[in-house]
C-alpha positions as a LaTeX table, in Angstrom:
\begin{tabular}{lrrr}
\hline
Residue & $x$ (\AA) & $y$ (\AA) & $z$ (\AA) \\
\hline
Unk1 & 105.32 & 128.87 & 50.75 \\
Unk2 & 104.87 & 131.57 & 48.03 \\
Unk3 & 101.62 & 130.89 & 45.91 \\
Unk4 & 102.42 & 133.83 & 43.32 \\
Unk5 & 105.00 & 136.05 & 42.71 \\
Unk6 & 105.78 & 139.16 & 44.34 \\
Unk7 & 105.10 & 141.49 & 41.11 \\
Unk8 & 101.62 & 139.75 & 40.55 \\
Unk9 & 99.99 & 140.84 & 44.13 \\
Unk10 & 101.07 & 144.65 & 43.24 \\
Unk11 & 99.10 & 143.65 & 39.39 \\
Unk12 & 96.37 & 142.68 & 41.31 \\
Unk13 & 95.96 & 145.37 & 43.52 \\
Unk14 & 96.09 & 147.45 & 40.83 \\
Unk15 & 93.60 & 146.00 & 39.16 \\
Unk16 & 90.93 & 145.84 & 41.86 \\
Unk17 & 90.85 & 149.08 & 43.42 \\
Unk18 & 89.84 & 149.80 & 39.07 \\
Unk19 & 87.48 & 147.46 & 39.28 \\
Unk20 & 86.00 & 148.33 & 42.29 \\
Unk21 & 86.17 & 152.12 & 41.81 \\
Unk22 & 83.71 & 151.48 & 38.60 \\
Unk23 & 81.21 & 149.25 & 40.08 \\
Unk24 & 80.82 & 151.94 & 42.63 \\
Unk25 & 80.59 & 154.83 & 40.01 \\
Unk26 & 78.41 & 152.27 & 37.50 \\
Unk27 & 75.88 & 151.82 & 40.75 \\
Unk28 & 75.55 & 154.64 & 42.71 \\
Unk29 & 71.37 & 154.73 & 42.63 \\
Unk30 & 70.21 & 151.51 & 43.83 \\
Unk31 & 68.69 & 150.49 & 46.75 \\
Unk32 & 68.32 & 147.97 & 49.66 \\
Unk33 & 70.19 & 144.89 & 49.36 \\
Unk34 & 72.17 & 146.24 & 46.09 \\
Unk35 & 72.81 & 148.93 & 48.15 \\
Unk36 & 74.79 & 147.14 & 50.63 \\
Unk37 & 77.19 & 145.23 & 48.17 \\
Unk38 & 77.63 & 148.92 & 46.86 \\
Unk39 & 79.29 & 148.94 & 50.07 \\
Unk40 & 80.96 & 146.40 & 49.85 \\
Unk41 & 82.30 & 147.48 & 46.54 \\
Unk42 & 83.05 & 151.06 & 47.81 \\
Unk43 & 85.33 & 149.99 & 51.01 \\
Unk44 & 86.56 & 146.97 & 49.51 \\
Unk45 & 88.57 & 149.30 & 46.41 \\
Unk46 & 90.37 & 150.05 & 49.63 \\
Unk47 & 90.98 & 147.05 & 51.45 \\
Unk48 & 91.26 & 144.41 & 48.84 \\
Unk49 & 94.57 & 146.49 & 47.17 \\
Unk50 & 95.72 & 147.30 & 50.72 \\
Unk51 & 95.69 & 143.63 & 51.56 \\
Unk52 & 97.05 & 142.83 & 48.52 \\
Unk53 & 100.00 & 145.07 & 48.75 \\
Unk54 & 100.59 & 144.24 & 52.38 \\
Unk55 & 101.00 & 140.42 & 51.13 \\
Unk56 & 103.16 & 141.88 & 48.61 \\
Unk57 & 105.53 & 143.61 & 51.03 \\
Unk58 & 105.72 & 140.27 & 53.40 \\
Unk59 & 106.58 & 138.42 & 50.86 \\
Unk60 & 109.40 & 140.79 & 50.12 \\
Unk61 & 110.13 & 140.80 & 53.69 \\
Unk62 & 110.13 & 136.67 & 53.39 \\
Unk63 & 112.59 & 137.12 & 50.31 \\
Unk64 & 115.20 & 139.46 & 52.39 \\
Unk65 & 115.55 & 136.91 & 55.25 \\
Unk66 & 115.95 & 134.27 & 53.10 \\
Unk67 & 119.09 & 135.82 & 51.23 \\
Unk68 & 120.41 & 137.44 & 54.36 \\
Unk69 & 120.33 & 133.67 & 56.02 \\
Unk70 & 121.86 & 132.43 & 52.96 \\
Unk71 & 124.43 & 135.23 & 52.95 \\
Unk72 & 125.20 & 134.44 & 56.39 \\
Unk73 & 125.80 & 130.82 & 55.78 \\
Unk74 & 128.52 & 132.07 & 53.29 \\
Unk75 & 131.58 & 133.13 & 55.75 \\
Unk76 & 132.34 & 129.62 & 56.60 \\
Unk77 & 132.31 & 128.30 & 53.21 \\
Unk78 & 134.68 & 130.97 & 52.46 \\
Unk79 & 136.36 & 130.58 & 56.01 \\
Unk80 & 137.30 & 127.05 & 54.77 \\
Unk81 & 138.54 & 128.02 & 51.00 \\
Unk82 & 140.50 & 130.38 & 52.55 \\
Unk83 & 142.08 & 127.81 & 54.80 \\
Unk84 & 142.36 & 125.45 & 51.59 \\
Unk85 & 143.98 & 128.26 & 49.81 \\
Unk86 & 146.47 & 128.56 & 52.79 \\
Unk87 & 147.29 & 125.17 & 52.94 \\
Unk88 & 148.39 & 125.38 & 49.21 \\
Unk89 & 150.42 & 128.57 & 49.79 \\
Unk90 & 151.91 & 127.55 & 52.80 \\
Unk91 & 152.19 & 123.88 & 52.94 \\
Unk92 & 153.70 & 124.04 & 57.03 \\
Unk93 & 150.56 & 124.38 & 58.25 \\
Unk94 & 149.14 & 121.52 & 56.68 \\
Unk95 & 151.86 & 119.41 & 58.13 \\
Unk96 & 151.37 & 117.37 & 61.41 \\
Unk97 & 153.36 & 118.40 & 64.44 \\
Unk98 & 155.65 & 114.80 & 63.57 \\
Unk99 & 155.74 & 115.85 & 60.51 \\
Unk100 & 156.84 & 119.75 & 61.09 \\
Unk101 & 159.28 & 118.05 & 63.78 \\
Unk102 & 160.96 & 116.05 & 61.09 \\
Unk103 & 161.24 & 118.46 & 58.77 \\
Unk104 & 163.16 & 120.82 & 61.23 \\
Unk105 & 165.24 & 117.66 & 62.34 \\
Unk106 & 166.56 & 117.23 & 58.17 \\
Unk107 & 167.34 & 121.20 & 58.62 \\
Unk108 & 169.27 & 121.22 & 60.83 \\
Unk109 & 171.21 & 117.90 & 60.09 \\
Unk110 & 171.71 & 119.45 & 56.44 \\
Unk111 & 172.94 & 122.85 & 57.68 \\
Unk112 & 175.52 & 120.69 & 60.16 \\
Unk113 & 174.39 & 120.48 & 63.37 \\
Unk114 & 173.89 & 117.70 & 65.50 \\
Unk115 & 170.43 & 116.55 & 66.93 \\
Unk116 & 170.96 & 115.81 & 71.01 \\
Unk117 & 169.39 & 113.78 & 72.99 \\
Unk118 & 167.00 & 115.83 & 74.90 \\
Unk119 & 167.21 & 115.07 & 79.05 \\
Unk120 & 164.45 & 113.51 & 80.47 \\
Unk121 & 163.60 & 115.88 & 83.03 \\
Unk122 & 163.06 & 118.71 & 80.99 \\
Unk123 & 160.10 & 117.22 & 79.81 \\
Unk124 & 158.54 & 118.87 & 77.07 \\
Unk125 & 160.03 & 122.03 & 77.54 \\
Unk126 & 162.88 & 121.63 & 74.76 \\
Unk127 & 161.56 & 120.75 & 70.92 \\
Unk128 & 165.31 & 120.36 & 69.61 \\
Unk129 & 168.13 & 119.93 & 71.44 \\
Unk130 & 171.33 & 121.23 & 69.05 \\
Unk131 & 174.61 & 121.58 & 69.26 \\
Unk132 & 177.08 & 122.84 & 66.44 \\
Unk133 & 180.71 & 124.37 & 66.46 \\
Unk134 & 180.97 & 123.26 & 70.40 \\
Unk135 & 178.20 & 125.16 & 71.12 \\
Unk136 & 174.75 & 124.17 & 72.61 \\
Unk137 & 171.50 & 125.13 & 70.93 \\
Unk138 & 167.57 & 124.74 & 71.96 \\
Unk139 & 165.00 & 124.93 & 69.26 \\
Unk140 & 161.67 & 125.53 & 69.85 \\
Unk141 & 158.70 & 125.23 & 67.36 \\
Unk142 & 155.82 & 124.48 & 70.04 \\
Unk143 & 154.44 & 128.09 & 68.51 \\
Unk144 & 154.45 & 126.85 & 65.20 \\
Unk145 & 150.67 & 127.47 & 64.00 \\
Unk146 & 149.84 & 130.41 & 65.48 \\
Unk147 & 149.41 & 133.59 & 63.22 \\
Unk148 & 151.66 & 135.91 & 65.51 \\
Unk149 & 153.52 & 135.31 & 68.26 \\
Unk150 & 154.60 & 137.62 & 71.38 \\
Unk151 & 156.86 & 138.74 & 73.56 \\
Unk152 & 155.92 & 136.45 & 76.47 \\
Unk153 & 156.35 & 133.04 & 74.31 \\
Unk154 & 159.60 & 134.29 & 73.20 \\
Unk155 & 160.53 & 135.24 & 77.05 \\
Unk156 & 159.63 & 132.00 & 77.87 \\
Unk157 & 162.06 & 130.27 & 75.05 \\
Unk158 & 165.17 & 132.26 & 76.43 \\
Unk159 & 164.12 & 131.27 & 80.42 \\
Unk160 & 164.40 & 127.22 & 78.58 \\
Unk161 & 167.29 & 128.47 & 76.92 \\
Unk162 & 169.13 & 129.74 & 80.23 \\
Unk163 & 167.81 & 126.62 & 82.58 \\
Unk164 & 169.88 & 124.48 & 79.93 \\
Unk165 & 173.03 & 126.42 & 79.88 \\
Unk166 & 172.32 & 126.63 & 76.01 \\
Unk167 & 174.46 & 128.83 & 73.88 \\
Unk168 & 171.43 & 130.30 & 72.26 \\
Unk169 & 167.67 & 129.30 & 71.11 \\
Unk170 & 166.01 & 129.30 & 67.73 \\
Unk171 & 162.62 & 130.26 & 67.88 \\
Unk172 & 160.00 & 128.69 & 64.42 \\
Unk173 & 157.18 & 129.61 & 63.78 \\
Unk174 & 155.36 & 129.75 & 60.58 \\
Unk175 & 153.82 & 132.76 & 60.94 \\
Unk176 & 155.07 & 135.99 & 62.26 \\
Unk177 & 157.03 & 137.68 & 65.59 \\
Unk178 & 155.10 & 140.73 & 67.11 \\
Unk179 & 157.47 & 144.05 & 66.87 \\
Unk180 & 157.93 & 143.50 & 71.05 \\
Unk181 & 159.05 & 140.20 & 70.74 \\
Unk182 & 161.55 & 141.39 & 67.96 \\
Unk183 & 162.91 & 144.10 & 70.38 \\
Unk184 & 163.12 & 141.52 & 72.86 \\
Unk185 & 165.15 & 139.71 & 71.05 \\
Unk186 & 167.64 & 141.73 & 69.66 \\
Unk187 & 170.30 & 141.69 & 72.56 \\
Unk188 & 170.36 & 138.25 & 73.26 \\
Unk189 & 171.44 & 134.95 & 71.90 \\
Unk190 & 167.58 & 134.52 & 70.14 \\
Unk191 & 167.00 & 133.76 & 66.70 \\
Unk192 & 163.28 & 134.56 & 65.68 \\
Unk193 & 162.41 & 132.46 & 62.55 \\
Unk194 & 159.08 & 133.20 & 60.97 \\
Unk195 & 156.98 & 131.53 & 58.28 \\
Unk196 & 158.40 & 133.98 & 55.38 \\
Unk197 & 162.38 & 133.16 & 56.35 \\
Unk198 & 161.37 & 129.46 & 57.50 \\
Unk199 & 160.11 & 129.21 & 53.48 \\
Unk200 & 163.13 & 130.57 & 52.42 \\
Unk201 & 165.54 & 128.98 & 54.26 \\
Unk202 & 164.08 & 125.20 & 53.33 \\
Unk203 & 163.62 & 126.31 & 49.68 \\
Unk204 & 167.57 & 127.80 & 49.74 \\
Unk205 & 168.37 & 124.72 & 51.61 \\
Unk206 & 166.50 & 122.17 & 49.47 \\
Unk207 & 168.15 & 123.42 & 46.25 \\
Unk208 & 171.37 & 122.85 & 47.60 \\
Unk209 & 171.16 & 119.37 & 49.25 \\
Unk210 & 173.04 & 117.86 & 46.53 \\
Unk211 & 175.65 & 120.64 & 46.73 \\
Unk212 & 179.17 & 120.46 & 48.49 \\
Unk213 & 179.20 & 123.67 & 49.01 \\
Unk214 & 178.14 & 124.78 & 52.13 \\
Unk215 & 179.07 & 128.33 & 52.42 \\
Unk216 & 175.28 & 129.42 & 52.01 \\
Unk217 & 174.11 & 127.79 & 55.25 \\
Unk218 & 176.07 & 130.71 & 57.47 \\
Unk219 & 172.87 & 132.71 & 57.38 \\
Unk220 & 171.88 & 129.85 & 59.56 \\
Unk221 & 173.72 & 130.04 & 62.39 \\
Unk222 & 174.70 & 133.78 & 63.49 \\
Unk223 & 174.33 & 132.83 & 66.96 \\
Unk224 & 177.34 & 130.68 & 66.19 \\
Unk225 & 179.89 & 133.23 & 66.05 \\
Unk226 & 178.61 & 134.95 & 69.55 \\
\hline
\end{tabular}
């Protein structure tokens, strides 16, 4: 614990190598036992400010640690604003998977496809099993959270999509498609929906719920017309 402030010891070393200094220039003549706390007097206007300053620049030392400590205890309070601030931007992520599932469940519905009973032995490999226009569709979301995904999650989406003889596959996620994964999927039935279009597509789609016009949900469903 700090018994005076950093500025003080520098005052006081100041101040005694002064002091000091005199009594050795006001007692330079006397003898025997004076003589010795002459001594005294002479080497101590060197090591009483030296200690003095040393003390001084420990202290400062002390000081540093303590802010750097408390500077490094910063990232995660800012590490969880920024997830707070996320969560208000983009309110997917805050969602549960149940929750994220029924949300993509009402899409669907409202831009007129059918939700199909997914078979049992595929397990957990399908999210969504669609179908629309006589045509069979997987949707798969299981990448939902993730910041970016890649090619080799979106490879694995159009494997599901061929072992179910599906028409084509609807990848979701609410963040964003690597550029590979992009190439990947530009020659085949694979429709790569990130966070940004996902937003936009519920927002378009919310605003027109009440609507009987359904002309704008197209944009939906190019894989229809393949």
């Amino acid at each position: 614990m700090r018994l005076l402030p950093k500025w003080l010891y520098v005052v006081l070393a100041v101040g005694s190598y002064l002091g000091l200094h005199q009594v050795t220039k006001l007692f330079t003549d006397v003898e025997g036992i004076a003589r010795i706390g002459l001594q005294a007097a002479h080497w101590g206007q060197y090591i009483v400010p030296g200690l003095l300053l040393l003390a001084s620049l420990f202290l400062g030392r002390g000081d540093d640690e303590r802010r750097r400590s408390a500077h490094r205890t910063r990232p995660s309070r800012s590490a969880h604003n920024q997830h707070v601030s996320l969560i208000k931007v983009d309110p997917f992520r805050a969602m549960s998977k149940d929750e994220f599932h029924r949300l993509l469940t009402q899409f669907f519905l409202r831009n007129g496809f059918t939700i199909e009973s997914t078979p049992s032995e595929l397990g957990d490999a399908v999210d969504l099993m669609l179908s629309k226009n006589s045509k069979s569709f997987v949707a798969q979301y299981r990448h939902w959270r993730e910041h970016r995904v890649d090619v080799p999650k979106v490879r694995e989406q159009y494997t599901v999509m061929q072992a179910v003889k599906a028409h084509g596959v609807y990848v979701i996620t609410t963040g964003e498609f690597s550029y590979k994964a992009i190439q990947f999927a530009e020659d085949k039935n694979i429709s790569l929906i990130d966070g940004l279009k996902l937003r936009r597509l519920v927002k378009k789609n919310s605003s027109t719920a009440g609507s009987e016009d359904r002309q704008d949900q197209s944009p939906l469903c190019p894989l229809c017309a393949a």
